[in-house]
FIKOLZA-1660 file (N, C-alpha, C; in steps of 0.1 Angstrom, whole numbers, plus 5000, padded with zeros to 4 digits):
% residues 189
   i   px   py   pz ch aa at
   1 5009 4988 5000  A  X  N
   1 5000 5000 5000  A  X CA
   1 5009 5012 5000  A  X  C
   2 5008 5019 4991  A  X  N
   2 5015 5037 4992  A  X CA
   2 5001 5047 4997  A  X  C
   3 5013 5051 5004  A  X  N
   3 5004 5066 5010  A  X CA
   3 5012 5075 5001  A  X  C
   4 5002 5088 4999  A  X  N
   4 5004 5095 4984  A  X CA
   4 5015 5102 4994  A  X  C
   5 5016 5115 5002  A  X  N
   5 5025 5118 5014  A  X CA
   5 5038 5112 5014  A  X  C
   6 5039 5102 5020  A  X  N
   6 5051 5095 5021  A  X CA
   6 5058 5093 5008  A  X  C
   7 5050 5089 4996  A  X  N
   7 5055 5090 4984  A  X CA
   7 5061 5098 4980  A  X  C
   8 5054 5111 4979  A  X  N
   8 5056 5123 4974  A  X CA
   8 5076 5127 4983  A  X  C
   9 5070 5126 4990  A  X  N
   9 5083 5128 5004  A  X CA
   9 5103 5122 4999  A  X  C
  10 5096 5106 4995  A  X  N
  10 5105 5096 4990  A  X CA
  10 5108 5099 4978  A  X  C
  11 5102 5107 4965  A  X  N
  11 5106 5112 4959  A  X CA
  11 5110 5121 4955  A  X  C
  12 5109 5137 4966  A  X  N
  12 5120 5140 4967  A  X CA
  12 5133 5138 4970  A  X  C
  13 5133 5130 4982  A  X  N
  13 5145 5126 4983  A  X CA
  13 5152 5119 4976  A  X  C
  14 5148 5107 4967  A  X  N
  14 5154 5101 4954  A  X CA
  14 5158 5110 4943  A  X  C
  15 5150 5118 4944  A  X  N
  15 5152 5128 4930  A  X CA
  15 5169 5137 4932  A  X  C
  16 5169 5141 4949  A  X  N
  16 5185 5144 4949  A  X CA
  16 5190 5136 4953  A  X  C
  17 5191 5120 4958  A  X  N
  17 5199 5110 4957  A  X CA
  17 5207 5106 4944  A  X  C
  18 5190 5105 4939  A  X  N
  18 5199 5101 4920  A  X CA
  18 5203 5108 4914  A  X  C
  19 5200 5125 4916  A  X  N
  19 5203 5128 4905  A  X CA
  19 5223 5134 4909  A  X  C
  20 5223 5136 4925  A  X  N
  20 5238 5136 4930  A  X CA
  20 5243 5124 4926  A  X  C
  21 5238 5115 4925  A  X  N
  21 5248 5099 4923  A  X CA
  21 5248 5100 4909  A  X  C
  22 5240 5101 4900  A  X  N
  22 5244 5099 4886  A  X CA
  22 5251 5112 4879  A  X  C
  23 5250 5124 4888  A  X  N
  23 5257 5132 4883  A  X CA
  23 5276 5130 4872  A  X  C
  24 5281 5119 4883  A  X  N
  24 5294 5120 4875  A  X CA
  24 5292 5111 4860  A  X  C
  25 5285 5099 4861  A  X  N
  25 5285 5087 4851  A  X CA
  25 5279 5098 4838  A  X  C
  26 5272 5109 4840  A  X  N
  26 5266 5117 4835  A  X CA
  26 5274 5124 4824  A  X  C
  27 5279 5127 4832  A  X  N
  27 5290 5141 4825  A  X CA
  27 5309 5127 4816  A  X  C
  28 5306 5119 4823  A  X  N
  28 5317 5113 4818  A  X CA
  28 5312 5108 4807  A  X  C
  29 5297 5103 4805  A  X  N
  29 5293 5101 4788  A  X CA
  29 5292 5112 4779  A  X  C
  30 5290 5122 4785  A  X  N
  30 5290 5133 4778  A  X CA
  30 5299 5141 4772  A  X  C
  31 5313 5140 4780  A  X  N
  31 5323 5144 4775  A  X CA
  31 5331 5134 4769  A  X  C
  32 5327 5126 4767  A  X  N
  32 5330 5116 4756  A  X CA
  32 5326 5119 4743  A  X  C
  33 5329 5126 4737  A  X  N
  33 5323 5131 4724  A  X CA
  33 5322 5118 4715  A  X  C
  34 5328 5112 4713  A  X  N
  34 5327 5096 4706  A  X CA
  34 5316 5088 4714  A  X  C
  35 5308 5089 4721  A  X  N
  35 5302 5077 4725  A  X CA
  35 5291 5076 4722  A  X  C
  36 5282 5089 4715  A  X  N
  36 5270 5087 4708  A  X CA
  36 5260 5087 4718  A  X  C
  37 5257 5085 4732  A  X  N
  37 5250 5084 4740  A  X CA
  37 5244 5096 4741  A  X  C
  38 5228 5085 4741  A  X  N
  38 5217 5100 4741  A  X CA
  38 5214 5106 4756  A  X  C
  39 5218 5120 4755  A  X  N
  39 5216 5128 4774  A  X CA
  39 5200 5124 4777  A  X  C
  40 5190 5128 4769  A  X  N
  40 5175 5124 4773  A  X CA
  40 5174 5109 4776  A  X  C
  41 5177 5101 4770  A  X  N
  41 5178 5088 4774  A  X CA
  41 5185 5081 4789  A  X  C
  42 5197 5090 4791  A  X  N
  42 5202 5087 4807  A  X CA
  42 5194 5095 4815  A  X  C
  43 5187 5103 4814  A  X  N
  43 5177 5113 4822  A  X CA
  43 5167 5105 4825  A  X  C
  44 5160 5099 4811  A  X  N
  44 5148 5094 4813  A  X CA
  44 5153 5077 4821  A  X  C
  45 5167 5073 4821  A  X  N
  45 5169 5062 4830  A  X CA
  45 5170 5064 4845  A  X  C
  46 5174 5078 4850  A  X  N
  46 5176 5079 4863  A  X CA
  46 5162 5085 4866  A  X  C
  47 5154 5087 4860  A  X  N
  47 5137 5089 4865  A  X CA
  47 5133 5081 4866  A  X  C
  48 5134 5069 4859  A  X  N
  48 5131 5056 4862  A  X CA
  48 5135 5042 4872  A  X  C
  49 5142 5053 4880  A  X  N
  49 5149 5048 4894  A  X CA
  49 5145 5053 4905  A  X  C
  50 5142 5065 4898  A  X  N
  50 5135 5076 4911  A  X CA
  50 5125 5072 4916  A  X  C
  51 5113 5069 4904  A  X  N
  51 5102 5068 4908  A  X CA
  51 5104 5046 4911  A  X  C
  52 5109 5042 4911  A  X  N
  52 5110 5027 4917  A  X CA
  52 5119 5026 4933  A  X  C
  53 5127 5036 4933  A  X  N
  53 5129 5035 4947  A  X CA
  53 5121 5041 4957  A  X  C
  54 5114 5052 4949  A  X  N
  54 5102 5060 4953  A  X CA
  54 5091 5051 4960  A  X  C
  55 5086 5044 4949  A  X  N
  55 5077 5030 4953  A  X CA
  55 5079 5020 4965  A  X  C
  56 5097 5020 4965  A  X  N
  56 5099 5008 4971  A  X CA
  56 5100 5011 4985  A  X  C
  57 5103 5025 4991  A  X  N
  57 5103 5033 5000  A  X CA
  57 5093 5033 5006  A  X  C
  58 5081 5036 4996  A  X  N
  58 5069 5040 5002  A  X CA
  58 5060 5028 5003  A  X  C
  59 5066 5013 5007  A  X  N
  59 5059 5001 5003  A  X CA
  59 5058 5003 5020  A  X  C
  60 5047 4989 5019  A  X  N
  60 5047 4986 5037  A  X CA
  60 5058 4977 5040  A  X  C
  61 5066 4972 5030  A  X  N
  61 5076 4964 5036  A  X CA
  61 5088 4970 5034  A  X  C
  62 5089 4981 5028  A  X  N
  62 5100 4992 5031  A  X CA
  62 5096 4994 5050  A  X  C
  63 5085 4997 5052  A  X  N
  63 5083 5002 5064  A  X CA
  63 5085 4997 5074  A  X  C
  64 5084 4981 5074  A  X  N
  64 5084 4968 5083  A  X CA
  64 5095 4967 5083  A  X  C
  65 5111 4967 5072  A  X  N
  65 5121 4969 5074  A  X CA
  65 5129 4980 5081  A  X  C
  66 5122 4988 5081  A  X  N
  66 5127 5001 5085  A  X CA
  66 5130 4997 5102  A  X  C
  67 5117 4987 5112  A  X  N
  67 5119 4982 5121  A  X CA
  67 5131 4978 5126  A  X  C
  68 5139 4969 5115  A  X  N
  68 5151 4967 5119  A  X CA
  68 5165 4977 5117  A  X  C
  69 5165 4984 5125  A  X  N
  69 5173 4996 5130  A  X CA
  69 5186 4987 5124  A  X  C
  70 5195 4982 5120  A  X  N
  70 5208 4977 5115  A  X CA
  70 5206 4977 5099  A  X  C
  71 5193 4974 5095  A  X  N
  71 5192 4972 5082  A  X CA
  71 5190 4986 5077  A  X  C
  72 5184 4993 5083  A  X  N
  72 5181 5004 5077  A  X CA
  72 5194 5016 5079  A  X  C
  73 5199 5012 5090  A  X  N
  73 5209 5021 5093  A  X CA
  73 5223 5016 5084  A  X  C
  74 5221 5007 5073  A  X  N
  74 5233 5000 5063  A  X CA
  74 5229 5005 5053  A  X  C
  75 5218 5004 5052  A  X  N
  75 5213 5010 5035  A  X CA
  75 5217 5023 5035  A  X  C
  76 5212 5030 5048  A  X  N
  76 5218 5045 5046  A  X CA
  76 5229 5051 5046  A  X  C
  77 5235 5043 5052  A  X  N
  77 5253 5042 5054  A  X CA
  77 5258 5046 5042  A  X  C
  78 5253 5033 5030  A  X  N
  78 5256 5029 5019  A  X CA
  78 5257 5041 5008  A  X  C
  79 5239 5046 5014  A  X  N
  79 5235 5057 5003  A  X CA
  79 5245 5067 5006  A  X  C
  80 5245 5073 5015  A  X  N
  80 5254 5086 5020  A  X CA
  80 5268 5080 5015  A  X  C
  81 5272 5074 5015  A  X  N
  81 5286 5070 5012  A  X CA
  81 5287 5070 4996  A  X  C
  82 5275 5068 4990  A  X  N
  82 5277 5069 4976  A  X CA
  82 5275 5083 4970  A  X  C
  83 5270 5091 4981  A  X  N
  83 5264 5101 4977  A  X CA
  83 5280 5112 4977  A  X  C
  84 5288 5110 4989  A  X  N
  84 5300 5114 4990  A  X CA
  84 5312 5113 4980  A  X  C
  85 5311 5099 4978  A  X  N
  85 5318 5091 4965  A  X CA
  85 5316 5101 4953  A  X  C
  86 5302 5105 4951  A  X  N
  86 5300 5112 4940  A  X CA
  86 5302 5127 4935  A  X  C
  87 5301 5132 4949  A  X  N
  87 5301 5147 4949  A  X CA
  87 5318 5152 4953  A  X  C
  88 5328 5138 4957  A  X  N
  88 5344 5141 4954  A  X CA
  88 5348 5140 4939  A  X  C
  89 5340 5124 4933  A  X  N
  89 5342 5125 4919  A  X CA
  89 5341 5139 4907  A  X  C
  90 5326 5141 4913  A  X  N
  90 5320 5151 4900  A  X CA
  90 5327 5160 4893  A  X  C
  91 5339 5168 4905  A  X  N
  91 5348 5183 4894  A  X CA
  91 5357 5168 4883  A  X  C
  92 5358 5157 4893  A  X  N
  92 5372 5149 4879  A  X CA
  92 5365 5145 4870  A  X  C
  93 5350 5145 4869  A  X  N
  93 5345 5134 4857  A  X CA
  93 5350 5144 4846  A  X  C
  94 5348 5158 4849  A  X  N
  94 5346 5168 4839  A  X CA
  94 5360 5164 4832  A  X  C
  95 5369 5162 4835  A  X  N
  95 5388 5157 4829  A  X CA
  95 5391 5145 4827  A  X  C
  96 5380 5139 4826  A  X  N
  96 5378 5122 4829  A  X CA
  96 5389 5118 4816  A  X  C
  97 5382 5124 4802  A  X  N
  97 5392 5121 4786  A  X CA
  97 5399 5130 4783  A  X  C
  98 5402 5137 4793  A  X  N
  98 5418 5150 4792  A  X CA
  98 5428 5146 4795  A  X  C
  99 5436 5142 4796  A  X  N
  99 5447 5141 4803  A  X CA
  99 5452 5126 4814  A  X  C
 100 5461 5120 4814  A  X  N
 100 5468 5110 4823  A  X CA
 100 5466 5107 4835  A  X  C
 101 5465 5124 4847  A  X  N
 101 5463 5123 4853  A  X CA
 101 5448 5121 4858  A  X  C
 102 5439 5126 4852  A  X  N
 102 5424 5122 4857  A  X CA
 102 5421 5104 4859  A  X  C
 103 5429 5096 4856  A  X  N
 103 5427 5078 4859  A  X CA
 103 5426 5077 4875  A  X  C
 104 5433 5089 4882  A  X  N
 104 5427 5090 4894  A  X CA
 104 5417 5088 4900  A  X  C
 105 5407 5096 4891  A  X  N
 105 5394 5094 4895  A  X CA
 105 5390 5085 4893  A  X  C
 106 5395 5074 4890  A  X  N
 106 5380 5059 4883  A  X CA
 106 5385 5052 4893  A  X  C
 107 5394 5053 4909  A  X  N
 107 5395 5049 4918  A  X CA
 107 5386 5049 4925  A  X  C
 108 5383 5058 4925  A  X  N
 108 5369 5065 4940  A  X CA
 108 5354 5066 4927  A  X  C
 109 5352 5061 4913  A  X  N
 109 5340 5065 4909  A  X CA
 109 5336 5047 4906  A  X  C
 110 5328 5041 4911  A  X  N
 110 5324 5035 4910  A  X CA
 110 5315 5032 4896  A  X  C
 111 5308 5043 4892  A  X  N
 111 5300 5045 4881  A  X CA
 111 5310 5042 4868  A  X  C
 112 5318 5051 4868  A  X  N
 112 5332 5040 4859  A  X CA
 112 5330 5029 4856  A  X  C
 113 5335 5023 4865  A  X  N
 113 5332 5008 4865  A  X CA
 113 5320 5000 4860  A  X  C
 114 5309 5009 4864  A  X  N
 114 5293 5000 4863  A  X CA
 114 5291 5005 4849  A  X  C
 115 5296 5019 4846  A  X  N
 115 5295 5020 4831  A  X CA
 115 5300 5015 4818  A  X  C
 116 5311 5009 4821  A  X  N
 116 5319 4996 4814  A  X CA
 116 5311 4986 4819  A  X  C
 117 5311 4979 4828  A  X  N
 117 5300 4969 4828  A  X CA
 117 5286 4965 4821  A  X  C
 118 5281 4980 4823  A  X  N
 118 5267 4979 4814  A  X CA
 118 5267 4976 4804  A  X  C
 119 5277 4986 4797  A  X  N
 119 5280 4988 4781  A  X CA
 119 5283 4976 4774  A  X  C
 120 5292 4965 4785  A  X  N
 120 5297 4953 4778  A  X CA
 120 5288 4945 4781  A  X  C
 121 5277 4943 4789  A  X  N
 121 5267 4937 4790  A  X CA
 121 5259 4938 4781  A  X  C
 122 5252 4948 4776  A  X  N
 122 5241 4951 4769  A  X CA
 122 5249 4946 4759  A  X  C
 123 5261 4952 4747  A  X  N
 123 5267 4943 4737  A  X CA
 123 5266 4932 4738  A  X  C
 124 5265 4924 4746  A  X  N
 124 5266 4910 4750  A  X CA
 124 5251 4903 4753  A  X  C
 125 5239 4915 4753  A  X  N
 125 5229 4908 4755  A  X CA
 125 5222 4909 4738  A  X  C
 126 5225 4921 4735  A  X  N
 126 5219 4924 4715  A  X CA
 126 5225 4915 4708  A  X  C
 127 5237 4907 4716  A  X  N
 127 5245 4902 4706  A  X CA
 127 5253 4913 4694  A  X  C
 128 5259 4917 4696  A  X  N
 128 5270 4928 4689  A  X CA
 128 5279 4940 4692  A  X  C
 129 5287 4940 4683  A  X  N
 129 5302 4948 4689  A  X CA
 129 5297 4962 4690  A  X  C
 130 5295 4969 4699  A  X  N
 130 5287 4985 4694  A  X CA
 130 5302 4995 4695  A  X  C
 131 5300 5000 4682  A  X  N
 131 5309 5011 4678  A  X CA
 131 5305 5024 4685  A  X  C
 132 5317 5034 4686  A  X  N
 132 5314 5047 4687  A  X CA
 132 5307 5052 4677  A  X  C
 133 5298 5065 4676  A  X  N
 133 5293 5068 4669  A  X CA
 133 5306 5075 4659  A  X  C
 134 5313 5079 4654  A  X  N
 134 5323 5084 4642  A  X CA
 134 5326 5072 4636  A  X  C
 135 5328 5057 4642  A  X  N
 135 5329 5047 4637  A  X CA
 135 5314 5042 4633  A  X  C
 136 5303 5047 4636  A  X  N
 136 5294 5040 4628  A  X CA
 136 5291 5051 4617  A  X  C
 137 5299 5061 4615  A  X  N
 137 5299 5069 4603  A  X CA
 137 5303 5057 4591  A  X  C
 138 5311 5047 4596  A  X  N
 138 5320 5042 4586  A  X CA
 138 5314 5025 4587  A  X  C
 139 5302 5025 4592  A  X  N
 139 5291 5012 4585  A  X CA
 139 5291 5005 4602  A  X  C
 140 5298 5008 4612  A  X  N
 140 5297 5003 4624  A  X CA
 140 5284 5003 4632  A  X  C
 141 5283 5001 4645  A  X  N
 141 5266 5001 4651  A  X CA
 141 5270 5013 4656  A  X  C
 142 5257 5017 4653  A  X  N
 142 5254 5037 4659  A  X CA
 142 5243 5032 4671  A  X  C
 143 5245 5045 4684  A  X  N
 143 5240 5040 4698  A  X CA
 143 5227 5046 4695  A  X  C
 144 5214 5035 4697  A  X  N
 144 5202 5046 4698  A  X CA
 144 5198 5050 4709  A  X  C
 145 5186 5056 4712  A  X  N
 145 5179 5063 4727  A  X CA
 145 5180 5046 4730  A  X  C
 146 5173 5043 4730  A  X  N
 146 5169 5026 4732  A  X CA
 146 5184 5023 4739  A  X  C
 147 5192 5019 4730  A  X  N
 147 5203 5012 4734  A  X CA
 147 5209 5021 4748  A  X  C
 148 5209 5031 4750  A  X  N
 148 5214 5043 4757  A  X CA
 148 5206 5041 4771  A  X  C
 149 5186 5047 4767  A  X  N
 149 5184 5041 4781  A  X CA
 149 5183 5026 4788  A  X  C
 150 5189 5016 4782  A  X  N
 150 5190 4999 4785  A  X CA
 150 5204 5000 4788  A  X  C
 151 5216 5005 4786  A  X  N
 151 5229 5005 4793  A  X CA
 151 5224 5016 4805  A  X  C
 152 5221 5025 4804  A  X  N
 152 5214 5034 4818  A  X CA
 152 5211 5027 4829  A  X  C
 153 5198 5018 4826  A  X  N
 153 5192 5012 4834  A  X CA
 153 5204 5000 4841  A  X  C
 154 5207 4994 4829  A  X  N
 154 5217 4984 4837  A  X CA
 154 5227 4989 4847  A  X  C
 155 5232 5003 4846  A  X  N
 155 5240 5006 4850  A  X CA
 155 5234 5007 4865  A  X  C
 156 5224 5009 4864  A  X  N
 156 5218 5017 4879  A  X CA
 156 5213 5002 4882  A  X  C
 157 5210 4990 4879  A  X  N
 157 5217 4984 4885  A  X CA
 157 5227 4973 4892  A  X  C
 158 5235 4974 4887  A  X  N
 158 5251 4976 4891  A  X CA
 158 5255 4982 4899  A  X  C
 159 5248 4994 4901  A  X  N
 159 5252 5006 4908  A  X CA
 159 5245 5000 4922  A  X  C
 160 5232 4996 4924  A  X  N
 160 5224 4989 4934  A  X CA
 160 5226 4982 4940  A  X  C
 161 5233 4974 4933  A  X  N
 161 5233 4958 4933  A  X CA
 161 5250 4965 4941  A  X  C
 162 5259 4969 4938  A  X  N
 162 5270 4974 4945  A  X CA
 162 5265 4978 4963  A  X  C
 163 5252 4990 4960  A  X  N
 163 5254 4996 4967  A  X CA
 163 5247 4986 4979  A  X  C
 164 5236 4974 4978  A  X  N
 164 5234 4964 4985  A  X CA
 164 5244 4953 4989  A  X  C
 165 5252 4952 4983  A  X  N
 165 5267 4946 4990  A  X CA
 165 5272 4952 4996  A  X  C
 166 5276 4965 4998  A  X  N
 166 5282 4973 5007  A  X CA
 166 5275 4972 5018  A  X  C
 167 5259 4972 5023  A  X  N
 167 5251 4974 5033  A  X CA
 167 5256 4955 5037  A  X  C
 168 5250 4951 5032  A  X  N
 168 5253 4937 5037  A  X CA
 168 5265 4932 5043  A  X  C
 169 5277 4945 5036  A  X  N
 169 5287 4942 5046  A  X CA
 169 5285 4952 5059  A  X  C
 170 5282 4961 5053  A  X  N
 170 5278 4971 5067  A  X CA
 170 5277 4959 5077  A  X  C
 171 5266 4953 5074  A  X  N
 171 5255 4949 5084  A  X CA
 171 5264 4938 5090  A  X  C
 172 5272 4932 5088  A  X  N
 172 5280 4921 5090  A  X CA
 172 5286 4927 5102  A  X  C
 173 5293 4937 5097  A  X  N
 173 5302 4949 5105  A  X CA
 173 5295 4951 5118  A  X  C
 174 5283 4958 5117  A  X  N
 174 5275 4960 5126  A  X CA
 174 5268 4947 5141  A  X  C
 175 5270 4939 5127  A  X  N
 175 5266 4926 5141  A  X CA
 175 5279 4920 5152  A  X  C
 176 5289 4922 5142  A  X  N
 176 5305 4921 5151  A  X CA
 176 5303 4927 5159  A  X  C
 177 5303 4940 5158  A  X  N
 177 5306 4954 5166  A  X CA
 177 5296 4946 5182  A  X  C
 178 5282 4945 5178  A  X  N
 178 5272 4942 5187  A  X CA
 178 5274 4928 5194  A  X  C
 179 5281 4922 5187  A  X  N
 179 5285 4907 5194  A  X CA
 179 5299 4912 5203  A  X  C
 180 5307 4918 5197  A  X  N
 180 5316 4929 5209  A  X CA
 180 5317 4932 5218  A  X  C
 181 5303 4940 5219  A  X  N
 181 5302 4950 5225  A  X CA
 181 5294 4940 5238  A  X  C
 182 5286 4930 5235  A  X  N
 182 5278 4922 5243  A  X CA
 182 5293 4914 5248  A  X  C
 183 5301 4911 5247  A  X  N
 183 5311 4902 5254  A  X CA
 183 5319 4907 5262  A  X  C
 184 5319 4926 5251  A  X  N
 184 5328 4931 5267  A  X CA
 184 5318 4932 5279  A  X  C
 185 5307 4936 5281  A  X  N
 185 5296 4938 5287  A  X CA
 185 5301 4927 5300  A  X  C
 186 5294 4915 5294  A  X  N
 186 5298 4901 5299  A  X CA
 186 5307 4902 5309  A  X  C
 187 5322 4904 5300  A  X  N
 187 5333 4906 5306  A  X CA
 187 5331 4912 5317  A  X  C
 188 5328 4924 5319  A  X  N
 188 5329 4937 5326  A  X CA
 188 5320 4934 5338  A  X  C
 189 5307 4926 5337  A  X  N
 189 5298 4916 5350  A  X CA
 189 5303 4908 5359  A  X  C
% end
C-alpha cells in the first residue's frame, strides 16, 4: 500500500539521491564526444529509478524493514557514502578524457566501473560489437535512445546491486561490533 504523502516525500529525496549519484556517470558520457550516448535517454533512466525506489520506500515492507534499526541504518550508510563518492568524483569526471592524470578518479567512481560493465553487458545481450558513433559513420553500430536508456538502466543496477553489497557488509560489520560490544559487557559483570 503507498500513502500519496510518504511517496511524494521519498521522491524528493530520490530525486536528489539520484540525481547527486548519477551526476558523474553523467558528465563522463557526455564528455566523451565519441560515445553517441543519448543525454534524454540517461535522464529518462535515472527517472526511472527515482520513481522505483520511490515505490519501494513507500511500500509497507520498506516500512516493516525500516523496524530493523541495522538494516536500515546499512542501506543508509551505503547511500550517504555513495552520495559522497560522488560529489568528490564530479569536478574529475569533467577531465575524465583529458589528460593522464584524471585515471585517478576511476578509483573513488564506481560508476566508471558500472558503466563499462553495462555497456559490455548490453553488447553481449543484443549480441553485437557497438561502435562509437564516428565509427558508425563508417558502417559500424550507431548508439540509439533505446540502446542508451537499456545501458542506463543496467548501470543503475550495478550501481544497486554494489550499493546492497556494501550494506550487507555494513550489516556484518555491525553485528561484530554488537556481538563485541555484548562480550565486553559480559566481561565487565
Amino acid at each position: 500500500m503507498y500513502k500519496k504523502n510518504i511517496f511524494i516525500t521519498n521522491f524528493i529525496r530520490w530525486s536528489i539521491i539520484c540525481t547527486i549519484s548519477a551526476a558523474p556517470s553523467f558528465v563522463l558520457a557526455i564528455n566523451d564526444k565519441n560515445s553517441g550516448f543519448n543525454p534524454l535517454a540517461m535522464i529518462l533512466g535515472v527517472v526511472i529509478f527515482i520513481f522505483i525506489y520511490s515505490f519501494i520506500t513507500s511500500s509497507d515492507f520498506y516500512a516493516y524493514l525500516r523496524k530493523f534499526n541495522n538494516i536500515y541504518k546499512a542501506l543508509k550508510f551505503s547511500y550517504l557514502l555513495k552520495i559522497i563518492m560522488a560529489i568528490i568524483a564530479f569536478p574529475f569526471s569533467f577531465f575524465a578524457f583529458h589528460g593522464k592524470d584524471s585515471i585517478a578518479m576511476f578509483f573513488i567512481l564506481p560508476d566508471f566501473y558500472a558503466g563499462i560493465l553495462s555497456y559490455i553487458a548490453y553488447s553481449w545481450i543484443i549480441n553485437t560489437n557497438m561502435h562509437t558513433v564516428n565509427e558508425s559513420r563508417t558502417g559500424g553500430y550507431e548508439i540509439t535512445f533505446v540502446d542508451t536508456l537499456m545501458i542506463t538502466l543496467i548501470e543503475g543496477i550495478i550501481l544497486s546491486l554494489m550499493i546492497l553489497l556494501f550494506s550487507l557488509i555494513m550489516l556484518l560489520i555491525f553485528k561484530i561490533y554488537e556481538k563485541c560490544k555484548l562480550a565486553l559487557k559480559r566481561k565487565k559483570a
